[in-house]
C-alpha positions in Angstrom: 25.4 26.0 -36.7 22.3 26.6 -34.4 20.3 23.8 -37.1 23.2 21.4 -37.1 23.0 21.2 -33.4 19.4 21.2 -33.0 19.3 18.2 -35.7 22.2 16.1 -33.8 20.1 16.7 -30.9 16.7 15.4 -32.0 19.1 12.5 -33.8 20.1 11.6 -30.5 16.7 12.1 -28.7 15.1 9.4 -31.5 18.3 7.2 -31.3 17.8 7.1 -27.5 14.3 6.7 -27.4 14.5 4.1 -30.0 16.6 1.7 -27.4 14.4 2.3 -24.7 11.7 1.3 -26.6 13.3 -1.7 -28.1 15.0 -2.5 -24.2 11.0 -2.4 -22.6 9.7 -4.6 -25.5 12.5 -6.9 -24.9 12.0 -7.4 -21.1 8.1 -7.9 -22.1 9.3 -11.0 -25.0 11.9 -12.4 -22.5 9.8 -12.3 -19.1 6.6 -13.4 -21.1 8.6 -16.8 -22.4 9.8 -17.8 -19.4 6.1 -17.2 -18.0 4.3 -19.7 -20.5 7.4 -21.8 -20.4 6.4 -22.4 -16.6 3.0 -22.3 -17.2 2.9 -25.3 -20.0 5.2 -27.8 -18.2 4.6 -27.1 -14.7 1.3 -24.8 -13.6 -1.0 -26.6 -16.6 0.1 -30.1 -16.1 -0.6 -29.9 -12.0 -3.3 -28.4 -12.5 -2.7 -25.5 -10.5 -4.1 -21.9 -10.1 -2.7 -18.1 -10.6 -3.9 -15.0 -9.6 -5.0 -12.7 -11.3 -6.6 -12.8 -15.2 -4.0 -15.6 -15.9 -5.6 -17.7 -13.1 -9.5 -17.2 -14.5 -8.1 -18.2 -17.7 -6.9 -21.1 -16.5 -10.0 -21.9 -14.6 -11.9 -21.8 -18.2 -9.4 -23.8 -19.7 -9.8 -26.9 -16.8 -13.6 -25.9 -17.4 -13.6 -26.4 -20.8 -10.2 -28.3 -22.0 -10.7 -27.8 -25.8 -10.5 -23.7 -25.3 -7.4 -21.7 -25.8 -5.5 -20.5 -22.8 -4.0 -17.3 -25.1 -6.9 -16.4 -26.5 -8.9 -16.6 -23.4 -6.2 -14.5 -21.6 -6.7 -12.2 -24.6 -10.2 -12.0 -24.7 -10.8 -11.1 -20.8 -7.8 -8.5 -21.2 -10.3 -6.0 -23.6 -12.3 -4.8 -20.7 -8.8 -3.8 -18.6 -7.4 -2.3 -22.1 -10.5 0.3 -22.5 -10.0 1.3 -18.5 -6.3 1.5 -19.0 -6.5 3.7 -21.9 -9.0 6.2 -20.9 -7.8 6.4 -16.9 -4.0 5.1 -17.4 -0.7 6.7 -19.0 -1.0 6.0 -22.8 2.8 5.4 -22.8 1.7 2.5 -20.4 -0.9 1.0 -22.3 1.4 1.1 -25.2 3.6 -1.5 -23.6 0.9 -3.4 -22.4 -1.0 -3.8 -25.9 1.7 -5.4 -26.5 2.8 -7.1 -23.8 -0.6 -8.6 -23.7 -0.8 -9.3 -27.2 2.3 -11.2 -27.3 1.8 -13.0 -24.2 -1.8 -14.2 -25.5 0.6 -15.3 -28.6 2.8 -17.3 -26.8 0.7 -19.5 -24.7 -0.3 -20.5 -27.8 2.7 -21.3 -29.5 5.5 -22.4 -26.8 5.2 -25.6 -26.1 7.3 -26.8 -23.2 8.1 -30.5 -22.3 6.3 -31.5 -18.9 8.1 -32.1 -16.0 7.0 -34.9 -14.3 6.8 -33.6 -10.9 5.0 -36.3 -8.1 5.4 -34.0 -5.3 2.8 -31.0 -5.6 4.6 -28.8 -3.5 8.0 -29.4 -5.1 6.1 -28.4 -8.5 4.1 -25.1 -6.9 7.6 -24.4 -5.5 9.3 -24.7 -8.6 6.1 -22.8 -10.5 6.4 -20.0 -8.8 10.6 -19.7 -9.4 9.9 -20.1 -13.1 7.0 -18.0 -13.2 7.7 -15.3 -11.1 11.0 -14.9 -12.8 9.1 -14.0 -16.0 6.7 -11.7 -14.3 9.5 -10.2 -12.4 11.4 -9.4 -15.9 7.8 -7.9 -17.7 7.3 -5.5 -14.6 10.8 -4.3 -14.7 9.9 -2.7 -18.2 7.6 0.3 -19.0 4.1 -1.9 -19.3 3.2 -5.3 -18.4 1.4 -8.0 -20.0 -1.7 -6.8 -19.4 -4.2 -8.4 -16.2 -5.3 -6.9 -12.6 -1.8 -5.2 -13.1 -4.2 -2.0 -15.2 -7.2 -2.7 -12.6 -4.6 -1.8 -9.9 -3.1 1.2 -11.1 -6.8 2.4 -12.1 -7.5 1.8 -8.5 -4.7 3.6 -7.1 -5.5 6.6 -8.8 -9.3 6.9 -8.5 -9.3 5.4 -4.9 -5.9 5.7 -3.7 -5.7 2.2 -3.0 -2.6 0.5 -2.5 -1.9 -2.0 -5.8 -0.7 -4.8 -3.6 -4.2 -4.6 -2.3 -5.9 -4.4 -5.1 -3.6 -7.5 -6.6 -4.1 -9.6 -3.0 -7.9 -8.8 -3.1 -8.0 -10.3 -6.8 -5.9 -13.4 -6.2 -7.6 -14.3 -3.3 -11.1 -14.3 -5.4 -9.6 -16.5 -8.2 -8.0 -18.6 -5.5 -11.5 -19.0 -3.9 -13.1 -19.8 -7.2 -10.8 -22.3 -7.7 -11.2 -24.2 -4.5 -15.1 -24.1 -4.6 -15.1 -25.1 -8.5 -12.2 -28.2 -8.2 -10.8 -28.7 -4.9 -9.4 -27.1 -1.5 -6.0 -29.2 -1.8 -5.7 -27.5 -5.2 -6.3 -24.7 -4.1 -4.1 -24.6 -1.2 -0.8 -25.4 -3.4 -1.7 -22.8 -6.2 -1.5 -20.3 -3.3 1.9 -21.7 -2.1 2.5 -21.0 -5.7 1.6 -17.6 -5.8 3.4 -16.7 -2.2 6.4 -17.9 -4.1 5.9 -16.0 -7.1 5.7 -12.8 -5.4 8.6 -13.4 -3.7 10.4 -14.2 -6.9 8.7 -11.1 -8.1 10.7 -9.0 -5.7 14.0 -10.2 -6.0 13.9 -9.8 -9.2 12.8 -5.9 -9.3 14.9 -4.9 -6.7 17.8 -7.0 -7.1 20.1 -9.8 -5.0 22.0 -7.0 -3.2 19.6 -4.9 -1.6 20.7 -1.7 -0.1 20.2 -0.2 3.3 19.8 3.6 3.8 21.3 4.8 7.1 20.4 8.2 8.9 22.7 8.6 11.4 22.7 11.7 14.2 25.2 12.0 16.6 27.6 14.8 18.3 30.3 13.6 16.3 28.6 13.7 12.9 32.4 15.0 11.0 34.2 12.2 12.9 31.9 9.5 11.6 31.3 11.1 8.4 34.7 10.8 7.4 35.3 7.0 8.5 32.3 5.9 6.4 34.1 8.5 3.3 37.8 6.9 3.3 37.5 3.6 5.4 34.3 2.3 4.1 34.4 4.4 0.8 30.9 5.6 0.4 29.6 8.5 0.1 27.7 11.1 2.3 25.3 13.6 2.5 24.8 15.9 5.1 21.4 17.2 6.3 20.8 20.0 8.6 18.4 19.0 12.2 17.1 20.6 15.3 16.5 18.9 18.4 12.8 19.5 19.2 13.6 19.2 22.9 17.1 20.8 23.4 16.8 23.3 20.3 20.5 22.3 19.4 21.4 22.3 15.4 23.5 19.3 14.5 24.7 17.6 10.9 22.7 14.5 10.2 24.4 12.0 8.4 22.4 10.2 5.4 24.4 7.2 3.6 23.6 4.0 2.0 25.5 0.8 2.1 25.4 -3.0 1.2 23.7 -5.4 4.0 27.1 -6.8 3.9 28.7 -3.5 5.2 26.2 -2.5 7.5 28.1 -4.4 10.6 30.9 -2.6 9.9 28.8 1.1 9.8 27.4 0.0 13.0 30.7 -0.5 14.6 32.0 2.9 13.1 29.0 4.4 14.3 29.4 3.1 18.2 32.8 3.0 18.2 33.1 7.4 17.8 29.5 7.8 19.6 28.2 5.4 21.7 24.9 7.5 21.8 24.5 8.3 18.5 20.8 7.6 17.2 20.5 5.2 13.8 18.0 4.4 11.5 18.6 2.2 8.9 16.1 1.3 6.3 15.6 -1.0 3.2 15.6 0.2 -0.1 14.1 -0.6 -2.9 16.6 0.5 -5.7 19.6 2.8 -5.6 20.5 4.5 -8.2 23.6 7.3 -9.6 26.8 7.8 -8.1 29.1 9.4 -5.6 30.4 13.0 -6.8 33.8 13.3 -7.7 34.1 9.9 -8.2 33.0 6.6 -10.7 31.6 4.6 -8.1 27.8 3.7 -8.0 26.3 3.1 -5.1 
């Protein structure tokens, strides 16, 4: 019985880890098409920049038009591969290897149609939906598609820099090599481009509904505590606090709620305690459920 179980176990374990491997690699496909996609009918045609590895690669390819934009891509990638894989988690280089490798394979085989696009801002704009979409839906895996993305984490970790530095620091040098080798106007509409893309970027990760996290302390902790449980329906946890000046204990309240709630909390809040103290915060991602009940936050 006790090798029956342990074998439907490690079934199960294999089974599970086989969709989440399958699930990553399928974010990397999907994200990395609709990247090339917005690269070949909108970023290439313009003319524009990116940041990053993509954007040197591109700067070769206006360089030299007869070169490969995959290959290049592929070819500047090796250097980040051997950091990633003797400073990086493995399980992270695995996804990029192939993130990179079929990224480098698709710029050279999706072929978009052009959109013909007169206004430049319109297109960056536009670029930056499409694109950052796609980059958006690569990141939300296990790996990425290779680029600064490895130089970043490397940094993090052996400097403790912040990646958004280390990926702001990078664009800005491609951006710069762009404007001195073509033109500032060009330049200057790649980084609307890139502004855009980012944004994209991070609706995408963290989703269209973005929660708020509320720490609430007041006298009447219970009394609010129970309006947000059965009028508002979501859930509550409690966390013991001491007033560093008075020394008195009290309940704080933690919750978290939609954006499209939040008045309503706020009323509940002032409407029991007029001096309660709140502090409500963004969130990047929520995740489980309320006990004793089916509803996810």
């Amino acid at each position: 019985m006790f090798k029956f179980n342990l074998l439907g176990r490690l079934n199960r374990e294999m089974v599970g880890s086989m969709r989440s491997v399958l699930f990553n690699c399928g974010l990397i496909v999907v994200g990395s098409i609709i990247f090339v996609i917005g690269m070949s009918s909108i970023l290439v045609p313009q003319q524009l920049l990116s940041g990053g590895l993509v954007g040197i690669a591109l700067i070769i390819y206006y360089l030299v038009p007869v070169s490969d934009i995959g290959l290049i891509y592929f070819l500047l990638n090796i250097p980040m591969l051997m950091l990633g894989w003797l400073h990086v988690s493995r399980r992270f280089m695995f996804y990029t290897i192939f993130g990179m490798s079929f990224f480098s394979l698709a710029a050279n085989l999706v072929r978009a149609p052009i959109m013909e696009l007169s206004d430049p801002m319109l297109a960056a704009l536009f670029a930056g939906v499409v694109c950052g979409t796609g980059s958006g839906i690569v990141l939300r895996s296990l790996g990425s598609a290779g680029g600064f993305d490895i130089l970043a984490v490397y940094a993090s970790k052996r400097f403790g820099l912040r990646p958004g530095v280390v990926m702001m620091a990078s664009n800005a040098l491609v951006l710069a090599a762009g404007a001195l080798l073509f033109d500032v106007e060009k330049a200057l509409y790649s980084l609307i481009y890139v502004y855009s893309s980012s944004r994209v970027v991070d609706v995408v990760l963290t989703g269209f509904n973005r929660r708020k996290a509320l720490i609430i302390i007041s006298k009447e902790s219970h009394r609010i505590a129970d309006r947000i449980l059965f009028h508002v329906n979501r859930g509550v946890t409690y966390f013991k606090g001491q007033g560093g000046f008075t020394g008195e204990e009290r309940d704080i309240i933690f919750t978290v709620t939609t954006l499209t709630e939040l008045p309503r909390m706020k009323e509940i809040v002032y409407n029991i305690d007029p001096d309660a103290f709140m502090v409500v915060n963004d969130t990047l991602e929520v995740l489980g459920k309320r006990h004793g009940t089916r509803r996810v936050y």
